[in-house]
C-alpha positions as CSV (number, residue, x, y, z in Angstrom):
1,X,98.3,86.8,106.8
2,X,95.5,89.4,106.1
3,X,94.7,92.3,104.3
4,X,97.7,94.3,103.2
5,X,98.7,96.7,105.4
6,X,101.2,99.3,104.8
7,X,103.7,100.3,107.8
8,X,105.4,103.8,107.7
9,X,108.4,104.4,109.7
10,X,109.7,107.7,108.0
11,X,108.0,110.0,110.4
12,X,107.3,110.3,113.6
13,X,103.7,110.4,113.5
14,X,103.6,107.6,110.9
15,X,105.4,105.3,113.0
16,X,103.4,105.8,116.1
17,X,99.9,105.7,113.7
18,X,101.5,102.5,112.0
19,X,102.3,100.6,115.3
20,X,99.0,102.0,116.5
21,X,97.4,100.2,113.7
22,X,99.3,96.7,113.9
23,X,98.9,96.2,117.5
24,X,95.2,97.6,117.8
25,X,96.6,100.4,120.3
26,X,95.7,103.6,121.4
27,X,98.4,106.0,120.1
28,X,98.4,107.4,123.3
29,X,99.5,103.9,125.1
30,X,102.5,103.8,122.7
31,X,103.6,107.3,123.9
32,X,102.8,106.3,127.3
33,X,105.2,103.5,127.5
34,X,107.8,105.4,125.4
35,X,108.0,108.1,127.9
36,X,108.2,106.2,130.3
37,X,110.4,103.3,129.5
38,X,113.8,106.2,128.7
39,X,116.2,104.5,127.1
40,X,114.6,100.9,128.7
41,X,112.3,99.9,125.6
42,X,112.2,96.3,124.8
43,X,109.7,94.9,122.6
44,X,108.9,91.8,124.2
45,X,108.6,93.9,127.3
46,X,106.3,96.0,125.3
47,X,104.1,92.9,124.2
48,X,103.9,91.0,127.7
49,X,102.8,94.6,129.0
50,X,100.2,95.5,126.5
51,X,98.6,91.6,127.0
52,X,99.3,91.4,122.9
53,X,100.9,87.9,121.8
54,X,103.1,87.2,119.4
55,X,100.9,85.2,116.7
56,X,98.6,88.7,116.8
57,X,101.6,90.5,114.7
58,X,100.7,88.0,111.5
59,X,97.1,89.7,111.0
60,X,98.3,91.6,108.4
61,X,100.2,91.3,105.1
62,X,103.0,94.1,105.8
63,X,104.6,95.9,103.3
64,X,107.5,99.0,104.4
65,X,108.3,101.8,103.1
66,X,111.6,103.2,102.2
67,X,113.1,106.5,100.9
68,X,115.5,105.8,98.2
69,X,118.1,108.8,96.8
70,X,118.7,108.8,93.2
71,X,119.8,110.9,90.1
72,X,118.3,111.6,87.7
73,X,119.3,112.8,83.6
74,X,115.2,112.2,82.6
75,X,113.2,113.5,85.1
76,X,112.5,110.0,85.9
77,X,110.9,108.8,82.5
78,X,112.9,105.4,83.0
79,X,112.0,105.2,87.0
80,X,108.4,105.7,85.7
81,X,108.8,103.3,83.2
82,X,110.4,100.2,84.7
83,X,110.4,101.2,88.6
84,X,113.7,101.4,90.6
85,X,116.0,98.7,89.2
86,X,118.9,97.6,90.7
87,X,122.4,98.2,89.7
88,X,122.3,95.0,87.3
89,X,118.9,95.5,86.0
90,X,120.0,99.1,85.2
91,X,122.8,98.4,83.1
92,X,120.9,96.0,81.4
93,X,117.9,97.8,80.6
94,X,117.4,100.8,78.1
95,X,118.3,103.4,81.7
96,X,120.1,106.5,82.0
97,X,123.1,105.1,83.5
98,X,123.6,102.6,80.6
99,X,123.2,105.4,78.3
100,X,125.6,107.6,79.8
101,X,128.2,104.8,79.5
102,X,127.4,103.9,76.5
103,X,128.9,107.7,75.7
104,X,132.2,106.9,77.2
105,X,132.4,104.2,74.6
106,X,132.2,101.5,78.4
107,X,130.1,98.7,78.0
108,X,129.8,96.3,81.1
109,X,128.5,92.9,80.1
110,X,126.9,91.3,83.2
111,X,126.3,88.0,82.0
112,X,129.9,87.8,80.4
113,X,131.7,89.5,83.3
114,X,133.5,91.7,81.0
115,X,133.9,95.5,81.0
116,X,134.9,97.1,77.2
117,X,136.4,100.3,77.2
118,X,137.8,101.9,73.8
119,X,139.7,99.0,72.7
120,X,139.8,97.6,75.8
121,X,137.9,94.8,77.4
122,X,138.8,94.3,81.1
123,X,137.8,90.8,82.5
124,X,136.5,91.0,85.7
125,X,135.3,87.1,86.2
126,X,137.8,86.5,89.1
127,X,136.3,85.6,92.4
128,X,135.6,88.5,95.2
129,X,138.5,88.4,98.1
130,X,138.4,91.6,99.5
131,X,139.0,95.3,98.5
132,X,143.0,95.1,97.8
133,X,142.9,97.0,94.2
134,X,140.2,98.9,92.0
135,X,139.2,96.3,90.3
136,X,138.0,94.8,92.9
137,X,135.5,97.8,94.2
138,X,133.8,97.1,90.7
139,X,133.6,93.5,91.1
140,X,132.1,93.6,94.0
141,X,129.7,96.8,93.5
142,X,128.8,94.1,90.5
143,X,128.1,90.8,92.0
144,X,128.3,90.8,95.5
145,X,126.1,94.6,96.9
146,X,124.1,95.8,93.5
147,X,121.0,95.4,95.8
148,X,118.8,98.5,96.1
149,X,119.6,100.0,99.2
150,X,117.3,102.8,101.3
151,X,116.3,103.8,104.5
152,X,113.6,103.2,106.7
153,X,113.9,106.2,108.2
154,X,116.7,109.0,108.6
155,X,116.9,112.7,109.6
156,X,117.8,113.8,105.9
157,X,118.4,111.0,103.7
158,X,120.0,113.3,101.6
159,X,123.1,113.9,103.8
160,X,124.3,110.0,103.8
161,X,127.8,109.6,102.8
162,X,129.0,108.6,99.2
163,X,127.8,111.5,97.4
164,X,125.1,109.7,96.4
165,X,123.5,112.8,95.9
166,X,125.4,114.2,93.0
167,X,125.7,110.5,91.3
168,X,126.1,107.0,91.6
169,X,128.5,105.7,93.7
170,X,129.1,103.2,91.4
171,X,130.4,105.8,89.0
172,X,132.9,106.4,91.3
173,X,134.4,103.0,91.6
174,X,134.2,102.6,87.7
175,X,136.1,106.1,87.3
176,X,139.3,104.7,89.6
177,X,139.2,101.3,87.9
178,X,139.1,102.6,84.2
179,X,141.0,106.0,85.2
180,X,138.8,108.3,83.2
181,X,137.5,111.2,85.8
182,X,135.0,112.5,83.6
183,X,133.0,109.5,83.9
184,X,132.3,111.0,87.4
185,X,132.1,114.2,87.0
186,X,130.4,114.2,84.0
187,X,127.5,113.1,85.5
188,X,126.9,115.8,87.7
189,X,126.1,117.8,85.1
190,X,122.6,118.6,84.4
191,X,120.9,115.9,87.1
192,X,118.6,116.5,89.5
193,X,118.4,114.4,92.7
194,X,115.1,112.8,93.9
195,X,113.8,111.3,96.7
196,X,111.4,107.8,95.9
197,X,109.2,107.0,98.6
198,X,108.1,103.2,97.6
199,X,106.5,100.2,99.6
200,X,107.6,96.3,99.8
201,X,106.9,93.3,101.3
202,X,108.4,91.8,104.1
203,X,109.9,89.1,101.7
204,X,111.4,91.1,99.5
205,X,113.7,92.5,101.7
206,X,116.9,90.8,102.3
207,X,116.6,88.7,106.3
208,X,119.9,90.4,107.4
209,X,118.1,93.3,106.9
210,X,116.0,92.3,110.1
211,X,119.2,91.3,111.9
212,X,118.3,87.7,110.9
213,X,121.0,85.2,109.9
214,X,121.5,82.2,107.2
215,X,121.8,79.7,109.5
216,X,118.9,80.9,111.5
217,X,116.7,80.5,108.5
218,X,117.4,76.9,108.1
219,X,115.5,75.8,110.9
220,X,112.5,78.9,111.6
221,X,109.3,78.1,109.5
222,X,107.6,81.0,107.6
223,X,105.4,82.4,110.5
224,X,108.5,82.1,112.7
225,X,110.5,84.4,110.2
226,X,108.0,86.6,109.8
227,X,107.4,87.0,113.6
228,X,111.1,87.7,113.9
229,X,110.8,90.5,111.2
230,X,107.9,92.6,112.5
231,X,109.2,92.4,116.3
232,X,112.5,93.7,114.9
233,X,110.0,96.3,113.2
234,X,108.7,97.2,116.6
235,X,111.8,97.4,118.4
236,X,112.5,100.1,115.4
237,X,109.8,102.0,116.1
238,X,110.4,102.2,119.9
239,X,113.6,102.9,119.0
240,X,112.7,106.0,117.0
241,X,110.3,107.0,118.7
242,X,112.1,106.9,122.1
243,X,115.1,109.2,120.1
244,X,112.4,111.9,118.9
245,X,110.8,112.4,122.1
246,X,114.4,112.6,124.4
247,X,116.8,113.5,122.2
248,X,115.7,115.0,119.0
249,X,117.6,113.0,116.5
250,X,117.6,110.3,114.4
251,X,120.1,107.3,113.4
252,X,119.9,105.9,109.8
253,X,117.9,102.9,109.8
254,X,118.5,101.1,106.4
255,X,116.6,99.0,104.2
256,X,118.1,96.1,101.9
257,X,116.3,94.7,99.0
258,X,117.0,91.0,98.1
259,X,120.0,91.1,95.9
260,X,117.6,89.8,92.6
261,X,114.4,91.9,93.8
262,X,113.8,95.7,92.5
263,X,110.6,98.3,93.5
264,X,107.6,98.1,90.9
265,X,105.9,100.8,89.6
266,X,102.7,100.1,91.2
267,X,104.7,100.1,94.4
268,X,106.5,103.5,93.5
269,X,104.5,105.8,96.3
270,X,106.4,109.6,95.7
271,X,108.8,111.2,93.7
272,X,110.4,114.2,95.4
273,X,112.7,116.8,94.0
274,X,115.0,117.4,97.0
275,X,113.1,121.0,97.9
276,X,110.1,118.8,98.3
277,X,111.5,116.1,100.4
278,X,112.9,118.5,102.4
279,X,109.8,120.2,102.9
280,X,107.5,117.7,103.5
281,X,109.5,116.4,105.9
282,X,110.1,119.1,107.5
283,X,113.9,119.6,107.2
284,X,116.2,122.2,107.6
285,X,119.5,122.3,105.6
């Protein structure tokens, strides 16, 4: 691959100016064969029609961004300091969160698998099954989906489900399993809520993420993989785009960081407050 090359789905206008970019297209052809190809977009369509082939989409090294919703207790002095972390690496490291437990008198050792509370320590080294009791929500918000997890793109990233913007969801789950409430609700006092644009390489996201299998990456080489992952990209962004210019909305299209990977400062590209994510993206609450 080439020079780095930074694709931006989180717009409309960024995602036609990114595959304009890629593909060494007139934004104007893109449009063109949006409008009309209603509802009828495919991206190898798109290809065979444009005369592009498929060992073109490896000219550059592509990195993605992603909106990320957090909260926040420091203005994001610990965000700034160590990038976005995921849940593991934050109740490892010197972070809000594990600060905030800390004050509850819960200490969750990761290595050990072992939650103390009080006088309490709560073992939780038994293997994942299924939901069927609290403990298990924890157990598995632990080990098994602590990844970072964003969006691509959305029409308010702020509205997904969880009530991830008031806390963590995590806080949630730990709340039930240890029933003490004010572990949640607790931390809704005095946070703000932020919006983190970042960027990261095709590799660090997770494959399923580009509707790619295990058993699929046994026998595809590199360039094969990577092939598969930008025409997914693609058939995203004729997706999108075909949804802006007929109907006016947007699904959530979400991003998955590999489980052990997190978002580096240097890769950190904006921190909104939610007034100026909502601004700048035009939204309208």
């Amino acid at each position: 691959m080439g020079e780095q090359f930074i694709y931006d789905m989180t717009t409309h206008q960024d995602t036609i100016g990114s595959m304009s970019k890629l593909l060494g297209l007139d934004e104007r052809q893109i449009t063109k064969y949006c409008a009309s190809h209603k509802d009828d977009y495919d991206v190898e369509g798109f290809l065979s029609l444009l005369g592009l082939s498929e060992d073109s989409l490896l000219d550059y090294e592509i990195c993605l961004t992603s909106l990320h919703v957090t909260t926040d207790k420091d203005n994001c002095s610990s965000v700034k300091r160590y990038g976005l972390l995921n849940l593991q690496q934050a109740l490892i490291n010197d972070t809000p969160l594990r600060s905030y437990l800390e004050d509850f008198d819960v200490f969750i050792e990761i290595d050990k698998k072992q939650i103390q509370f009080r006088d309490k320590v709560f073992d939780i080294s038994k293997e994942y099954n299924g939901i069927h009791e609290p403990i298990d929500w924890i157990i598995y918000k632990l080990y098994r989906d602590f990844q970072l997890n964003s969006f691509f793109y959305s029409d308010n990233v702020l509205k997904y489900g969880g009530g991830i913007r008031r806390r963590p969801e995590f806080l949630y789950n730990l709340a039930e399993f240890l029933r003490h409430p004010n572990i949640e609700y607790e931390w809704v006092k005095d946070i703000c809520c932020y919006v983190i644009k970042y960027k990261a390489s095709l590799s660090q996201f997770a494959d399923w993420t580009f509707d790619i299998d295990k058993d699929e990456i046994n026998y595809l080489d590199e360039n094969e993989i990577n092939i598969r992952k930008i025409k997914w990209l693609i058939n995203q962004s004729l997706k999108r785009i075909n949804n802006a210019l007929f109907y006016n909305n947007l699904e959530d299209c979400y991003s998955y960081l590999k489980n052990e990977d997190y978002v580096r400062v240097s890769d950190i590209l904006r921190i909104y407050t939610e007034n100026e994510y909502l601004e700048e993206y035009q939204i309208n609450e």
